[in-house]
Structures are given as structure tokens and as C-alpha cells.
C-alpha positions in Angstrom: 58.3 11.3 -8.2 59.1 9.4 -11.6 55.5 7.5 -11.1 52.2 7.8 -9.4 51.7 5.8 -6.2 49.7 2.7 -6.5 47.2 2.3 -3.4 48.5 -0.8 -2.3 51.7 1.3 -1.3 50.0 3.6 0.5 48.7 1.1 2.5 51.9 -1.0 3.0 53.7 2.4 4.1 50.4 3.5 6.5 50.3 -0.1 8.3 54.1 0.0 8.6 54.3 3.0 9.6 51.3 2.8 12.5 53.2 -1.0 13.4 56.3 0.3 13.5 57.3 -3.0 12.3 56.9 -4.9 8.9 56.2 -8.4 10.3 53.2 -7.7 12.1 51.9 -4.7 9.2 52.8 -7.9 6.6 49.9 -10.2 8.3 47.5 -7.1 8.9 47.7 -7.0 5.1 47.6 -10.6 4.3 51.0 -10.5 2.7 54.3 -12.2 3.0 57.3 -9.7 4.7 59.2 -9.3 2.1 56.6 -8.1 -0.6 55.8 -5.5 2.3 59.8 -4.5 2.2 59.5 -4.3 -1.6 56.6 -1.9 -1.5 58.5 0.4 1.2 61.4 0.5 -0.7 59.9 1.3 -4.3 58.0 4.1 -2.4 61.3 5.1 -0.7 63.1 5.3 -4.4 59.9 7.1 -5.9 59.9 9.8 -3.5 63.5 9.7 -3.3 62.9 10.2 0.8 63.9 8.1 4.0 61.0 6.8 5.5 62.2 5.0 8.3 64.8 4.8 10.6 65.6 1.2 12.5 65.6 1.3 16.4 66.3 -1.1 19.0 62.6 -1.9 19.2 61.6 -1.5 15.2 61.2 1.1 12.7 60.4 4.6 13.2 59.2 7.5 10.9 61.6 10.3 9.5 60.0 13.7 10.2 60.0 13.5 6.5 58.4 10.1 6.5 55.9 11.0 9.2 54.7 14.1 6.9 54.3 11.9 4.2 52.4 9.6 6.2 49.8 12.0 7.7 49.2 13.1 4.3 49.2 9.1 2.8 46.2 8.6 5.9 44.4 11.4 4.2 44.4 9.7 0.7 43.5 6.3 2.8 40.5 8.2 4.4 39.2 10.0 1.4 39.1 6.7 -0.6 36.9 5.4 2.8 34.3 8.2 2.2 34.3 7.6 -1.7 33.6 4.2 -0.8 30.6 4.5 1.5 29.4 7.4 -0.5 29.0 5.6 -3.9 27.3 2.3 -1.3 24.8 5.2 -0.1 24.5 6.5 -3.5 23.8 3.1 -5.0 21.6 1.6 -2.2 19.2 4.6 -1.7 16.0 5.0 -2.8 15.3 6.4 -6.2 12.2 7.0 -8.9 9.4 9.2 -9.0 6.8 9.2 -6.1 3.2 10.5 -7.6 1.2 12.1 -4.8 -2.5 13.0 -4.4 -3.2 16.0 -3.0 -6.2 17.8 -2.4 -7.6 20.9 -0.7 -5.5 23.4 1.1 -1.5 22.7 1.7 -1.1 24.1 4.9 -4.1 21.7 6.4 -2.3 18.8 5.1 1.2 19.9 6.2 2.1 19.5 2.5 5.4 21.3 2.6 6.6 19.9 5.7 6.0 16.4 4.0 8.0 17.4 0.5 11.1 18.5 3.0 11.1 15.8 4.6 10.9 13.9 1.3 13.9 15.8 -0.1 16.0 16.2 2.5 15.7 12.1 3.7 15.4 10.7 0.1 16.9 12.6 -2.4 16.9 10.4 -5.1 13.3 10.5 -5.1 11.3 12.5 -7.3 8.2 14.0 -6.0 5.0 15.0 -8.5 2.3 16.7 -7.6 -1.5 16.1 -8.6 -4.5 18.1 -6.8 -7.7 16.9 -7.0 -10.7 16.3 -5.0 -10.5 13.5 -2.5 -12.7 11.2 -4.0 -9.9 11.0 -7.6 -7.1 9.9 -5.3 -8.5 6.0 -4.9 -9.5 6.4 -8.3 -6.0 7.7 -9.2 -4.1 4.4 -7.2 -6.5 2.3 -8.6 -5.3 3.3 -12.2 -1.8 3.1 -11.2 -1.7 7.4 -11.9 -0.9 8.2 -8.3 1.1 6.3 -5.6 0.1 8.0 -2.4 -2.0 10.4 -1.8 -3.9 12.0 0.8 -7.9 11.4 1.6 -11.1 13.3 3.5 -13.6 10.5 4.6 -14.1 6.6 4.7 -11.5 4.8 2.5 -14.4 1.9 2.5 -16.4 4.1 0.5 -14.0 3.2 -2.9 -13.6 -0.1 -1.7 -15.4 -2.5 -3.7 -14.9 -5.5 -1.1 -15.1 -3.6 1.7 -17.4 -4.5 4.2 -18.5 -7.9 2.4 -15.0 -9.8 2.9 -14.0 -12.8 4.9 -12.3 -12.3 8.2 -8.3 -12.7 7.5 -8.7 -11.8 3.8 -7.3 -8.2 2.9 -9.0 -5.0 1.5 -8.2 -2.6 -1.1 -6.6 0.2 0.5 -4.0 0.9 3.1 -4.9 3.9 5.4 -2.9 6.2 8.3 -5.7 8.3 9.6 -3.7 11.3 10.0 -6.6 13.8 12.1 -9.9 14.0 13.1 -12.2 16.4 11.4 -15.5 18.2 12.2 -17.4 19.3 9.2 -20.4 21.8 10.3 -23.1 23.6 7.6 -22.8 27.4 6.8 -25.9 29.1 5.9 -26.1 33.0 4.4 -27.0 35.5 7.0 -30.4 35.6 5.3 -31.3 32.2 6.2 -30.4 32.4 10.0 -33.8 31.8 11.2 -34.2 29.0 9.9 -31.4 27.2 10.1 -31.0 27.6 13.6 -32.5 24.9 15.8 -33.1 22.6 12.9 -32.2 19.3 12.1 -30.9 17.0 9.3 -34.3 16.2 7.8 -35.3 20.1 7.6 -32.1 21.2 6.4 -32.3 19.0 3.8 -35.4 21.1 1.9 -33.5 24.2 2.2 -31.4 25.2 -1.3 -27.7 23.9 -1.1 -24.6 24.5 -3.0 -23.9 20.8 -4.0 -20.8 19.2 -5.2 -19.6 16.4 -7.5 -19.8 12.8 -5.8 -15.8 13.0 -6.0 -15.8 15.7 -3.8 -15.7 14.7 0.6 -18.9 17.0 1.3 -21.0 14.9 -1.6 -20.4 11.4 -0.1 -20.8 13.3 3.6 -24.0 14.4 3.4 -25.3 11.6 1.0 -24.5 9.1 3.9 -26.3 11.4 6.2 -29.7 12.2 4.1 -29.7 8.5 2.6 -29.6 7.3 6.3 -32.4 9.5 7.0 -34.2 8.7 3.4 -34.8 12.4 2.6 -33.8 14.1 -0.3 -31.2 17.6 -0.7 -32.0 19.9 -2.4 -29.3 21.6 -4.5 -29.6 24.1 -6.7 -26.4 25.2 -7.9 -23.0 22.8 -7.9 -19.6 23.7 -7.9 -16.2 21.9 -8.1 -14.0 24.2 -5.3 -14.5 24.9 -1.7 -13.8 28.6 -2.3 -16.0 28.9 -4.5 -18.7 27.2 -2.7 -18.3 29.5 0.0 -18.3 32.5 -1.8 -21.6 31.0 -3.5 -22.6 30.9 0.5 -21.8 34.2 0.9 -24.2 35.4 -1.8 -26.7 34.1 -0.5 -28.0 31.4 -2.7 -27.7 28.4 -0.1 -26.1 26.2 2.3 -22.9 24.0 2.2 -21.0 21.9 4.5 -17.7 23.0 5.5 -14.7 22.4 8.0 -14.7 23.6 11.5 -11.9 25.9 11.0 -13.4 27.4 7.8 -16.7 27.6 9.3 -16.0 29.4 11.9 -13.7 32.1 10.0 -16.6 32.6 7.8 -18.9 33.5 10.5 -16.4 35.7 12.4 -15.1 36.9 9.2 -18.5 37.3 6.7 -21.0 36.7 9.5 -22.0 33.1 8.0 -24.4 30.9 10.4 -23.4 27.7 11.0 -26.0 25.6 12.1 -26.5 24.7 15.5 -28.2 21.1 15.9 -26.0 19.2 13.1 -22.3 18.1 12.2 -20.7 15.2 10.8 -17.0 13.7 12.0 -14.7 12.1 9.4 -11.0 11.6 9.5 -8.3 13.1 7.2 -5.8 9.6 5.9 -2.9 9.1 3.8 -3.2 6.3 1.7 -2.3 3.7 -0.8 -3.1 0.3 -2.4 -2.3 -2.7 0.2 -0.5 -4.5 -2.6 1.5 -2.1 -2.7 2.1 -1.3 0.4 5.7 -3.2 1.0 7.2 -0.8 -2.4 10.3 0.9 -0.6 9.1 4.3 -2.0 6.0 4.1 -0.6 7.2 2.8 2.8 9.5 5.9 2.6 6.4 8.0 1.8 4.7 6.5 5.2 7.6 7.0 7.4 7.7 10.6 6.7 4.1 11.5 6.8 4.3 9.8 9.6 7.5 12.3 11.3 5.1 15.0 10.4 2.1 14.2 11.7 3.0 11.9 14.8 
């Protein structure tokens, strides 16, 4: 070939070709006939090949022409898929979405979230931030996090909760994604009495307390401010494991999920006491006013997919 073939040949030659006649491939093209002849013919001279052969009822491909227009259809389809890849490529979501996260991944189907992440929304960027429950409202409010996930009543770092008009819109945006039982572990040593006992007489025995950022503080301050009684906590700590392992040595009580609870007794011989629990819900969340970003939407569609 002396020159490359322009595109607008290809095409002339692929309609003509498909046709079988240039009058009717001319006003699929929105061209006059003879510019369609013109094109055939340059590419005929280029390529130094017959293309078509003229027949009672049109034109009809060569076996020559007909190889060279399977392979001119490829070139026509391969520019389709550029086209609607670079669309895709430049409508799709893309930045960085910050996520809260907070005690154990598995619980919160973490990694089944970030796939789904990845593998719908590549362009987005996922980072990471673990924390107790109580610093993700704190984080959205500060514009550090975008989503993240929560243990316990939204309305509790919601300064207009509760106290708004009817109509008029609150902080947060929460998907309760489960419901959680949270039950108290004692050591072995205090198993007599913690059995049979209630709130109020829990409450003078020693406790491992926790920082009012974490889900079991704003639990059981709920529960003994209801009840106007005081805990009493004599040693704090910022982790669940170690909190339990703090259980385990016998130095107090602690509140702790079902499923934990309950390996710990089978597992370490912790009591969990018998008269008392407390219900709360696990959410994903972020600020209403942002609740329409399309990265966030995103975010709630697949925690959604993953949790139903």
C-alpha cells in the first residue's frame, strides 16, 4: 500500500460491501454516490486489488475483496470497543473513598466489601482507618472519613437528634446492617456472684472500663444512668482483646458480644451473666449532606450486596 487507510474508507468499503450497492451504502453514510465511488476506488488503487465485481443485481465482493473486508469489519469493531471503553473509562467513578472501620474484619465482612469495591469501581481508591466506633461520627464530622461503619445508636453523636422538627433532617445517614446482643463476662472467680444478679448489683462489682469512644462505654452508661447507679471501674483499656484477657485475669467484668462471650466461656471458662444483656445494631454510615456524593452512593450499594 503507498498510504495508510483513512477510516472513512474503511467504512465506505464495509457499507458497500454489506449493500452490495453504492446508492443505498451512499445515504447509510450521509454522502453523495459519487464521493462513495471515489473512496472505493482510491482504496482499490492503494491496495492495488479488485474489490468488486458488478452483477446483474449490484456489486459483489472478490474473494480477495471479501478477505479484505472481514479483516476492514475487524478494524471497524475494534475502534467500537475503543470508543465505549474510553466513555466507561471517562464516566466512571473515581477518587479516594476514606472508610471507618472498627473491631474485627471478619464481623464486618470487611473484605468482602473492598472486593466488591475493586472489582465494581476500580477507579476508586479505598483507605483504611480503624478506630473505635465512637471516632467514626467524629471522623465524618471532620471531613477525615467518608463512610464508615458504627456499633450502637447513631443519635448518640447527633447533636439535633431527638430535639428537631418533624420534616427537618438529622446529622447522619444510617443502614443498620445487623442486630447485636452484647452480654457481661465475669472471671471464673466471681461466678457466684454474678449469677442471678441484676443491673444495679452488677454495677458495684470491679469492671474493666473503656473510653466513652468505645460501643461498650456509651452501652452500659445508658443502662446504669437509666438506673442512676454508679460502675465501678477499676482498670480501662482501649482494645477488646485486651479487655478480655484483663477478664481473664481476674480483675473484673466487661461487656462483650454474643459470639465472643460465649467463646470465652467455652474456651476460658468465663461466666457470662445470666439476668442482663443489652441489644444494639451494627450500621454503616455517613453524613446526610452527603449522602447523594456518587462515591458514597457506590459505597452503599455494595455494602449493601454484602450484607442484604
Amino acid at each position: 500500500m503507498a498510504s495508510p487507510t483513512d477510516l472513512r474508507t474503511l467504512k465506505a468499503f464495509v457499507t458497500v460491501a454489506r449493500e452490495g450497492n453504492v446508492t443505498r451504502a451512499a445515504e447509510q453514510l450521509h454522502l453523495t454516490q459519487p464521493a462513495v465511488t471515489l473512496q472505493l476506488k482510491r482504496l482499490a488503487a492503494d491496495t492495488s486489488i479488485t474489490l468488486f465485481r458488478r452483477t446483474s443485481v449490484g456489486l459483489e465482493l472478490t474473494l480477495e475483496g471479501a478477505l479484505l473486508a472481514a479483516k476492514a469489519e475487524q478494524v471497524l469493531a475494534a475502534l467500537t470497543d475503543f470508543g465505549q471503553t474510553a466513555g466507561h473509562l471517562a464516566t466512571r467513578l473515581r477518587g479516594k473513598l476514606r472508610i471507618g472501620t472498627i473491631i474485627d474484619p471478619e464481623f464486618t465482612r470487611l473484605g468482602a466489601f473492598l472486593k466488591a469495591l475493586v472489582e465494581s469501581g476500580p477507579g476508586i481508591e479505598t483507605e483504611l482507618r480503624h478506630g473505635m466506633s465512637g471516632d467514626v461520627p467524629e471522623g465524618l464530622r471532620r471531613n477525615e472519613l467518608d463512610v464508615g461503619y458504627f456499633l450502637g445508636d447513631i443519635r448518640d453523636f447527633d447533636p439535633v437528634a431527638g430535639v428537631v422538627p418533624d420534616g427537618q433532617e438529622n446529622l447522619f445517614q444510617a443502614k443498620e446492617l445487623a442486630r447485636l446482643t452484647y452480654l457481661v463476662v465475669a472471671p471464673p472467680s466471681l461466678a457466684g456472684v454474678v449469677r442471678g444478679q441484676d443491673w444495679p448489683a452488677l454495677a458495684a462489682l470491679p469492671w474493666i472500663g473503656t473510653p466513652p469512644a468505645s460501643v461498650h462505654n456509651r452501652l452500659l452508661g445508658r443502662v446504669f444512668g437509666d438506673l442512676g447507679v454508679r460502675q465501678n471501674v477499676v482498670a480501662s483499656v482501649d482494645q477488646e482483646p485486651s479487655m478480655l484477657a484483663m477478664v481473664r485475669t481476674g480483675l473484673g467484668l466487661s461487656l462483650c458480644r454474643e459470639s465472643l462471650a460465649l467463646h470465652e466461656h467455652q474456651s476460658n471458662g468465663l461466666v457470662i451473666a445470666d439476668r442482663v444483656q443489652i441489644e444494639t445494631a451494627l450500621s454503616f454510615v455517613c453524613l446526610k449532606v452527603r449522602s447523594n456524593d456518587p462515591t458514597i452512593q457506590f459505597a452503599f450499594d455494595a455494602i449493601t450486596r454484602i450484607w442484604g
